[in-house]
C-alpha positions in Angstrom: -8.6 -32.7 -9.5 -7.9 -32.0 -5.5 -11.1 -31.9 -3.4 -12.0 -29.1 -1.7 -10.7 -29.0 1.7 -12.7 -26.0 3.4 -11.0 -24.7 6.7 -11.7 -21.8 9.3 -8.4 -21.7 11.0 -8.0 -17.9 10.9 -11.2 -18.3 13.9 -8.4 -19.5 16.2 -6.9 -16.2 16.8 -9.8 -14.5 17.6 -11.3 -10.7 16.5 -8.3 -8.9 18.4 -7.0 -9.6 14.8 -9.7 -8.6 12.4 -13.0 -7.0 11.8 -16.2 -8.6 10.2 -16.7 -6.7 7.0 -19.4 -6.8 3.9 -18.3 -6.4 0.4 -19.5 -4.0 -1.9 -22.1 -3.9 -4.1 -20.9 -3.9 -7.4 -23.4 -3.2 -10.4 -22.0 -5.5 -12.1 -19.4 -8.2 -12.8 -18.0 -9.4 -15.9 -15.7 -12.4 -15.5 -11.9 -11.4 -17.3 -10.1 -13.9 -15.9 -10.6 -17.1 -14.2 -7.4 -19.5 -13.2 -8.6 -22.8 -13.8 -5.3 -24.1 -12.4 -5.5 -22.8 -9.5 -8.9 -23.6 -9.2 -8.5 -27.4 -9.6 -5.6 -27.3 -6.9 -8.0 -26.5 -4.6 -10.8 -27.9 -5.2 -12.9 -25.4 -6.8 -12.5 -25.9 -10.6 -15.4 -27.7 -11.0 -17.6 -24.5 -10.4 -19.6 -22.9 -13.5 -18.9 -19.6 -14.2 -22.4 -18.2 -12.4 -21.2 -19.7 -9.3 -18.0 -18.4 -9.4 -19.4 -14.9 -9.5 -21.3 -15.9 -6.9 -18.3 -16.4 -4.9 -16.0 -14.5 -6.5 -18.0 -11.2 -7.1 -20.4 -11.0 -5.4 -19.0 -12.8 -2.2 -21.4 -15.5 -0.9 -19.7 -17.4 1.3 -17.8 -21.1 0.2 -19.3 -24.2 1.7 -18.2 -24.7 5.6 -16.3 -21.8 5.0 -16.1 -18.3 6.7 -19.3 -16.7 6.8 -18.6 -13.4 6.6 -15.3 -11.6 5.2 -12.9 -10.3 7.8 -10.3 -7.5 7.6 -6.8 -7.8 8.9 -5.4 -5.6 11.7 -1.8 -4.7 10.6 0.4 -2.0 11.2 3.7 -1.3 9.0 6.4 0.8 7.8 5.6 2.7 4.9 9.3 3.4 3.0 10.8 3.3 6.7 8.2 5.4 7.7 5.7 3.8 10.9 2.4 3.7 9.9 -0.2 2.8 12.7 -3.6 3.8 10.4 -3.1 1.0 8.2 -5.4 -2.2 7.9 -7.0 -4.1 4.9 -8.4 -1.2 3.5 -9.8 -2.1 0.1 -9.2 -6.2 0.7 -10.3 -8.9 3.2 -10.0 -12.4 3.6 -12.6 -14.5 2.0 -12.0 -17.9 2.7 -9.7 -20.9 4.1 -9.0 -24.3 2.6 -6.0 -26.4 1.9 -4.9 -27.9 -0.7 -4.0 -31.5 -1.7 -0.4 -31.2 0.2 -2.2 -29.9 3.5 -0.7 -26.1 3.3 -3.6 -24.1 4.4 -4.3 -21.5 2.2 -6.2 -17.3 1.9 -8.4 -16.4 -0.8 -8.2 -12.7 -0.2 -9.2 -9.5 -2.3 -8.0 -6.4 -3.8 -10.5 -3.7 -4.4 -13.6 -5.5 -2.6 -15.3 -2.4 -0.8 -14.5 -0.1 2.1 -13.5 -1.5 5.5 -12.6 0.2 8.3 -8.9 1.1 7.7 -9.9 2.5 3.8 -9.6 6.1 5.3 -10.2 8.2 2.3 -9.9 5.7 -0.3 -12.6 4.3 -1.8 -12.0 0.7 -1.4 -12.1 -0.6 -5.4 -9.1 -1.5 -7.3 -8.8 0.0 -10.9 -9.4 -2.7 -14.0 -5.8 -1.9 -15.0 -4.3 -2.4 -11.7 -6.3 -5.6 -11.9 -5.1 -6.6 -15.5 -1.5 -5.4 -14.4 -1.5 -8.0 -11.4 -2.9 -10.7 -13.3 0.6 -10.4 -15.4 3.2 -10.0 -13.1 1.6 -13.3 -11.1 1.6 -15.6 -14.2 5.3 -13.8 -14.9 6.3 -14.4 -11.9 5.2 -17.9 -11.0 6.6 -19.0 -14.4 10.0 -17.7 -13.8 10.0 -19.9 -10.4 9.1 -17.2 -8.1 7.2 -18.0 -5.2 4.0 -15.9 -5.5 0.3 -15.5 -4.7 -1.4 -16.6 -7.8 -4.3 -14.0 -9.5 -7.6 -16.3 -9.0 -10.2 -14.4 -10.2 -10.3 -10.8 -11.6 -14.1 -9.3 -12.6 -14.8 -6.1 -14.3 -17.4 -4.3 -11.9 -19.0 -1.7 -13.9 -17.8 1.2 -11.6 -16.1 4.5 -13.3 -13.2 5.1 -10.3 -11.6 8.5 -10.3 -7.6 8.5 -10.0 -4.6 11.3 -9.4 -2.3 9.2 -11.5 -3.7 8.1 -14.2 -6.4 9.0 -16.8 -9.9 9.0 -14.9 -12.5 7.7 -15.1 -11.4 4.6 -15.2 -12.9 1.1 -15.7 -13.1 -1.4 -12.1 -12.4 -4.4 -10.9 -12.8 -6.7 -7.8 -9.1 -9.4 -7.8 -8.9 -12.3 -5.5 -5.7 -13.8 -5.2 -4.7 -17.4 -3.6 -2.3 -16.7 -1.2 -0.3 -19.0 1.4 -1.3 -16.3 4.5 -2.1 -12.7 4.2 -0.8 -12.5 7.6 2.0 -9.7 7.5 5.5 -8.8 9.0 3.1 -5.3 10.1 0.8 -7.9 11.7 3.2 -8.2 14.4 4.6 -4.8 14.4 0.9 -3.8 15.8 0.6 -6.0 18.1 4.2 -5.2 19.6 2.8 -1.5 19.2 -0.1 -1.9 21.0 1.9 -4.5 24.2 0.0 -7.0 23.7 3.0 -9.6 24.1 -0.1 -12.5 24.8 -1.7 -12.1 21.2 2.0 -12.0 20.1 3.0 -15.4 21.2 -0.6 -16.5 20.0 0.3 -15.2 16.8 3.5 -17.1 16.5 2.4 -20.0 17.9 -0.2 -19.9 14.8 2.1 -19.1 12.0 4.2 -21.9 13.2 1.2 -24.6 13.5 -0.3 -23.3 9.9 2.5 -22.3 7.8 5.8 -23.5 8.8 4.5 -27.7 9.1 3.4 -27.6 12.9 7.7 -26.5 13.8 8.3 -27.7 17.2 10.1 -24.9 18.8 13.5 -24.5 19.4 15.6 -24.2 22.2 15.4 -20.3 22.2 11.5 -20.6 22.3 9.0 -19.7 19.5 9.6 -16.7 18.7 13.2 -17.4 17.5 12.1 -20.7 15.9 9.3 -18.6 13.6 12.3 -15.6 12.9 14.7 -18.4 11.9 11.9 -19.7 9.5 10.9 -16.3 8.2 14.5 -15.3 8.0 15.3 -18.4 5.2 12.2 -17.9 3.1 12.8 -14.0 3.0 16.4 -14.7 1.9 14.7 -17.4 -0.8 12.1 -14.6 -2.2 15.2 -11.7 -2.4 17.2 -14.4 -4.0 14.5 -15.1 -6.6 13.6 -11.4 -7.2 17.3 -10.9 -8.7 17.5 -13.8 -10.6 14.0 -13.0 -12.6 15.3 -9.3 -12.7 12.0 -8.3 -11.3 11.6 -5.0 -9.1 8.7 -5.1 -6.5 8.4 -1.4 -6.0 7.1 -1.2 -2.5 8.6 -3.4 -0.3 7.4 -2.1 3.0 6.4 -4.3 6.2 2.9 -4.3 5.4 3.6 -6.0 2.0 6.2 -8.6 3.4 3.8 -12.1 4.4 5.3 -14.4 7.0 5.7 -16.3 4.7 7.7 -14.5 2.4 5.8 -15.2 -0.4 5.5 -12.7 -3.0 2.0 -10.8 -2.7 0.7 -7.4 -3.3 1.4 -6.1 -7.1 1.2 -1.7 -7.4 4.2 0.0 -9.7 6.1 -3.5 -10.6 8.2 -3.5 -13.3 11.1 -6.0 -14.5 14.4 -4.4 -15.3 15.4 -4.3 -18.8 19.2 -5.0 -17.8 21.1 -5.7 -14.6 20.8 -2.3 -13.1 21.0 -2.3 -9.6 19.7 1.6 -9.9 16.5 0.4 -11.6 13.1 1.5 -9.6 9.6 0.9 -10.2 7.8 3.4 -8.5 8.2 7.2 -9.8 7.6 8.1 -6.5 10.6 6.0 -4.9 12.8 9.1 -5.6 15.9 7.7 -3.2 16.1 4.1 -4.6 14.9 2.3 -1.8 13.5 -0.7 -3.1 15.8 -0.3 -6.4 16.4 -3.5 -8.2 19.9 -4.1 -6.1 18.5 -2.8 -3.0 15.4 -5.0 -2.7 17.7 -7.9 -0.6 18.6 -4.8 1.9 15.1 -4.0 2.5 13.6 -7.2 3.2 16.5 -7.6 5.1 15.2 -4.5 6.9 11.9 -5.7 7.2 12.6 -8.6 8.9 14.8 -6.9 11.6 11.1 -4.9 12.7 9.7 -8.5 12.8 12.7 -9.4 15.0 11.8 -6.2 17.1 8.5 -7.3 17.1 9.1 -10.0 18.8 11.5 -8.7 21.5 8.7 -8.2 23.9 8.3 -12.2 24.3 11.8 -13.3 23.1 15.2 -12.1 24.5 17.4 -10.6 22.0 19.9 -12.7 22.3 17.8 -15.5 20.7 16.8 -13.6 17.7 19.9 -12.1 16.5 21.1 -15.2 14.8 18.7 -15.3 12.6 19.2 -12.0 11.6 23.0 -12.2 11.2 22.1 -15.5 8.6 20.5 -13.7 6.0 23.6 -12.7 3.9 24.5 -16.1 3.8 21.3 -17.6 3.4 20.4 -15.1 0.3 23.9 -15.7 -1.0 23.0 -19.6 -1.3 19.7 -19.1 -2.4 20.9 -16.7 -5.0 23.0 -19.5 -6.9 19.7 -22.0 -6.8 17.7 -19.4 -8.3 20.0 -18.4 -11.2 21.5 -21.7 -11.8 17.8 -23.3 -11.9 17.0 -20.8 -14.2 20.1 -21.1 -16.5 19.3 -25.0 -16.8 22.6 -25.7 -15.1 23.2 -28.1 -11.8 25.4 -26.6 -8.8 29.1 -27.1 -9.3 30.3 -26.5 -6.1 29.5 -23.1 -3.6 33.1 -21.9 -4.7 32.6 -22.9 -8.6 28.9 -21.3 -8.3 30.0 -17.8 -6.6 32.5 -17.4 -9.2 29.9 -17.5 -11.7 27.5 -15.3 -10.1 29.9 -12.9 -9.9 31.1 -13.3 -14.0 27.2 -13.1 -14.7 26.7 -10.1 -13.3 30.2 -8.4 -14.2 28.8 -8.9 -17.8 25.4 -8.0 -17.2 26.0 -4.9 -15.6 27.5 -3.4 -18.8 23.7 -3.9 -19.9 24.6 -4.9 -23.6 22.5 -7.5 -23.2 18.8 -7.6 -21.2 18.4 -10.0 -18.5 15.8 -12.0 -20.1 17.7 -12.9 -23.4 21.2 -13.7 -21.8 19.5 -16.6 -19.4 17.6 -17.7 -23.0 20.6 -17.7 -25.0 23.0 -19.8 -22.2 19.9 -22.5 -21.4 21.8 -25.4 -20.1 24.8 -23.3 -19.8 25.7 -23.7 -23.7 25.9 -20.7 -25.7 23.0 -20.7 -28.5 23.4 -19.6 -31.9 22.8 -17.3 -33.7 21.8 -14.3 -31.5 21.0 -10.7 -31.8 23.8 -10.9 -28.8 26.3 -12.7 -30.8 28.8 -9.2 -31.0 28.5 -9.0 -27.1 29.1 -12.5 -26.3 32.1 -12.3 -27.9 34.1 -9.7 -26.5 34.7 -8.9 -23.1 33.1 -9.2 -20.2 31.1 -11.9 -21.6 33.9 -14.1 -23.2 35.1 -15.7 -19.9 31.4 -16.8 -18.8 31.9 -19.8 -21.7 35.3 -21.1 -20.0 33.4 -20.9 -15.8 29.9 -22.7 -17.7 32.1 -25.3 -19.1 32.3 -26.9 -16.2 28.6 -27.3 -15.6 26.1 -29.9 -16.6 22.7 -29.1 -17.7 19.8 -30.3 -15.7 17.9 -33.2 -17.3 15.3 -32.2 -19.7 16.4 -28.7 -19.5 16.1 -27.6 -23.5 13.6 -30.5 -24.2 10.9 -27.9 -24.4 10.2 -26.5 -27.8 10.0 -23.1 -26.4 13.9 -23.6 -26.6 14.1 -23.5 -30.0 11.9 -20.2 -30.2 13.7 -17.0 -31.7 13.7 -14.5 -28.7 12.7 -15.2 -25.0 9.3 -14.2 -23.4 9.5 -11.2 -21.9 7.6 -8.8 -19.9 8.4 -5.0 -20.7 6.1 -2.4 -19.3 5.6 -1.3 -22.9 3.9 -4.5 -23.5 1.8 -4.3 -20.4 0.6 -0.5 -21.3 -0.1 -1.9 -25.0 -2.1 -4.5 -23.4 -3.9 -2.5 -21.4 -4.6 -0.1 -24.3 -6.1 -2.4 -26.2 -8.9 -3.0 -23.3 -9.4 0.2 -22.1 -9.6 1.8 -26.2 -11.4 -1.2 -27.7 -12.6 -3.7 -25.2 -10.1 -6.5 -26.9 -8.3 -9.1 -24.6 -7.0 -11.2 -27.0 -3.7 -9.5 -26.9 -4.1 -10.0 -22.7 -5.0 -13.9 -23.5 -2.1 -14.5 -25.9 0.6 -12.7 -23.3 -1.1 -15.4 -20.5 -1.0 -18.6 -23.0 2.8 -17.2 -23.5 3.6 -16.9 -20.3 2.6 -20.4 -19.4 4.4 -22.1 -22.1 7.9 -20.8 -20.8 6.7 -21.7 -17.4 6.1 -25.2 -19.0 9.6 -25.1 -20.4 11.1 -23.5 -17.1 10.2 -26.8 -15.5 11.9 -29.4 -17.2 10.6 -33.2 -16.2 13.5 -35.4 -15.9 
């Protein structure tokens, strides 16, 4: 187990960037989850289950750790519309610590109390929303996506009133592990507010913290952080399309620098490859639609780029910008060829396949999740329910292109291989999960989807 590594490094920046907060008081706190895994990676899995509420619930600080929770200053657009009263308004970050690789790392919150940007909300996080993150992280960070993980989620005894859903409703308080909660809107208020000093600073941290202490570049840091932020953004759209996942609100207050996956509201993954398919019913123009999502955080990073115009020149940002097609086309074939099981067989083999997989997706005969089951190490399994569609047209010539690949060592050594039917996530599972809870108190069907879940990751990660 990795020792815990305590750190403080958010202090460097100074309270221009956040605001000392206290958490709620909850009346009480009933541990639902606890992710031991996560736990032992840092250095914290050796804590009793008292202690953990301790931390976790009620909010005492960690050892050497901050001493009081502080709320981020971030601004953001809000589906391309600029939002200046934003903030941490119902989260804050709890602690620092790194873990056995060095990468310093957030324990933040979701639904922790009211801060000073909560405006009218109420500053708690419903025990479904709670219970609904807790799934897409663990979907998520099976299906190789890089993601904050759910560390702790605790029922708080609270009966929360809600517009869109039935009310009351139970409550919970989330913490999630997180490599930086520092945002894409951190910058944009800063740049708002001309403070071109705290934007340098700012940079200069994210490059020390969370891109390995990057010298900079020729063009200065500014470009050198954009370049960085530019490839991991193309990474995250890349891997969003390959797990057929659909974020649902991809605005610039919900893009970390990052890029790692954070921040879990109306997810949903898309039965079949439908580039139409939305997750929130109130996205009503498709703007962070499944095939759309690689656009947006396109978009988002051209405000960071903006951002940073008042202490870079423009000249020395653009090519950054002008990368990401190529960038997310590359990291598009890793992402589905590492999940079909299959190594690279060349960029103009690889394309060609990309392009057949989604020409016979598209026709949505058969869902995302069992076509990348069935063609595990790139050899068509039998028998399928898909059997009739993977043998006529457009799915016939996707057996001559994967000839040509290799599977990746150990890539169907897993018994999960041999199951019937992939593991899947459809939001009539998660709202038959949740039923069970909310109607009858019973998690076991919660529990089973989680031991699930982590047995295909398991398999996704084949030890050669």
């Amino acid at each position: 187990m990795a020792h815990y590594r305590p750190e403080q490094a958010i202090l460097e920046l100074g309270d221009a960037f956040y605001d000392p907060v206290s958490p709620a008081d909850f009346p009480q706190a009933v541990l639902r989850f606890r992710n031991q895994r996560a736990a032992e990676a840092v250095g914290l899995g050796g804590l009793p289950d008292d202690r953990w509420l301790r931390h976790f619930a009620r909010f005492e600080p960690l050892p050497e750790n901050l001493q009081r929770p502080l709320a981020l200053r971030y601004h953001g657009h809000q589906f391309r519309t600029y939002n200046p009263d934003i903030g941490d308004g119902r989260g804050f970050l709890f602690a620092q610590m790194r873990d056995s690789g060095g990468r310093l790392l957030d324990l933040g919150t979701k639904g922790s109390g009211r801060t000073p940007y909560s405006r009218f909300g109420d500053g708690r996080l419903t025990l479904k929303g709670g219970v609904r993150e807790v799934l897409a992280t663990e979907m998520l960070e099976a299906l190789g996506v890089d993601t904050s993980q759910s560390f702790s989620l605790v029922e708080t005894g609270e009966a929360l009133e809600r517009n869109d859903e039935p009310s009351p409703t139970r409550s919970s308080v989330l913490v999630r592990l997180q490599h930086s909660h520092i945002r894409i809107g951190t910058f944009q208020r800063l740049a708002y507010l001309g403070e071109p000093d705290d934007l340098a600073k700012l940079a200069a941290y994210c490059l020390e913290h969370y891109y390995g202490g990057s010298a900079a570049e020729d063009d200065g840091p500014a470009a050198t952080l954009l370049g960085h932020v530019a490839r991991e953004a193309a990474r995250l759209a890349a891997s969003y399309i390959a797990a057929g996942f659909v974020h649902g609100v991809l605005n610039s207050d919900n893009i970390a620098i990052t890029a790692q996956s954070f921040d879990y509201g109306p997810w949903r993954f898309t039965p079949f490859w439908d580039g139409q398919f939305t997750a929130a019913y109130f996205d009503h123009s498709g703007l962070y639609s499944f095939a759309r999502q690689p656009e947006a955080i396109h978009w988002n990073l051209v405000q960071l780029a903006a951002s940073l115009r008042s202490v870079a020149e423009a000249e020395a940002l653009t090519p950054a910008l002008e990368a990401f097609p190529g960038l997310f086309q590359d990291a598009l074939a890793e992402a589905v060829l590492r999940r079909l099981g299959v190594a690279p067989s060349g960029t103009e083999r690889d394309d060609a396949l990309l392009i057949a997989i989604e020409t016979a997706l598209a026709v949505r005969t058969v869902g995302i999740d069992r076509f990348f089951f069935d063609w595990r190490g790139g050899r068509r399994r039998a028998p399928s329910p898909a059997d009739p569609a993977y043998d006529a047209e457009p799915f016939a010539p996707l057996a001559g292109i994967l000839a040509g690949y290799a599977p990746t060592p150990g890539a169907l050594d897993h018994p999960y291989w041999s199951d019937p039917g992939p593991c899947s996530m459809p939001i009539e599972e998660v709202e038959a999960i949740w039923s069970r809870i909310d109607e009858a108190d019973d998690w076991s069907a919660f529990e089973a989807k989680l031991a699930a879940v982590r047995r295909m990751g398991e398999a996704m990660r084949p030890r050669a």
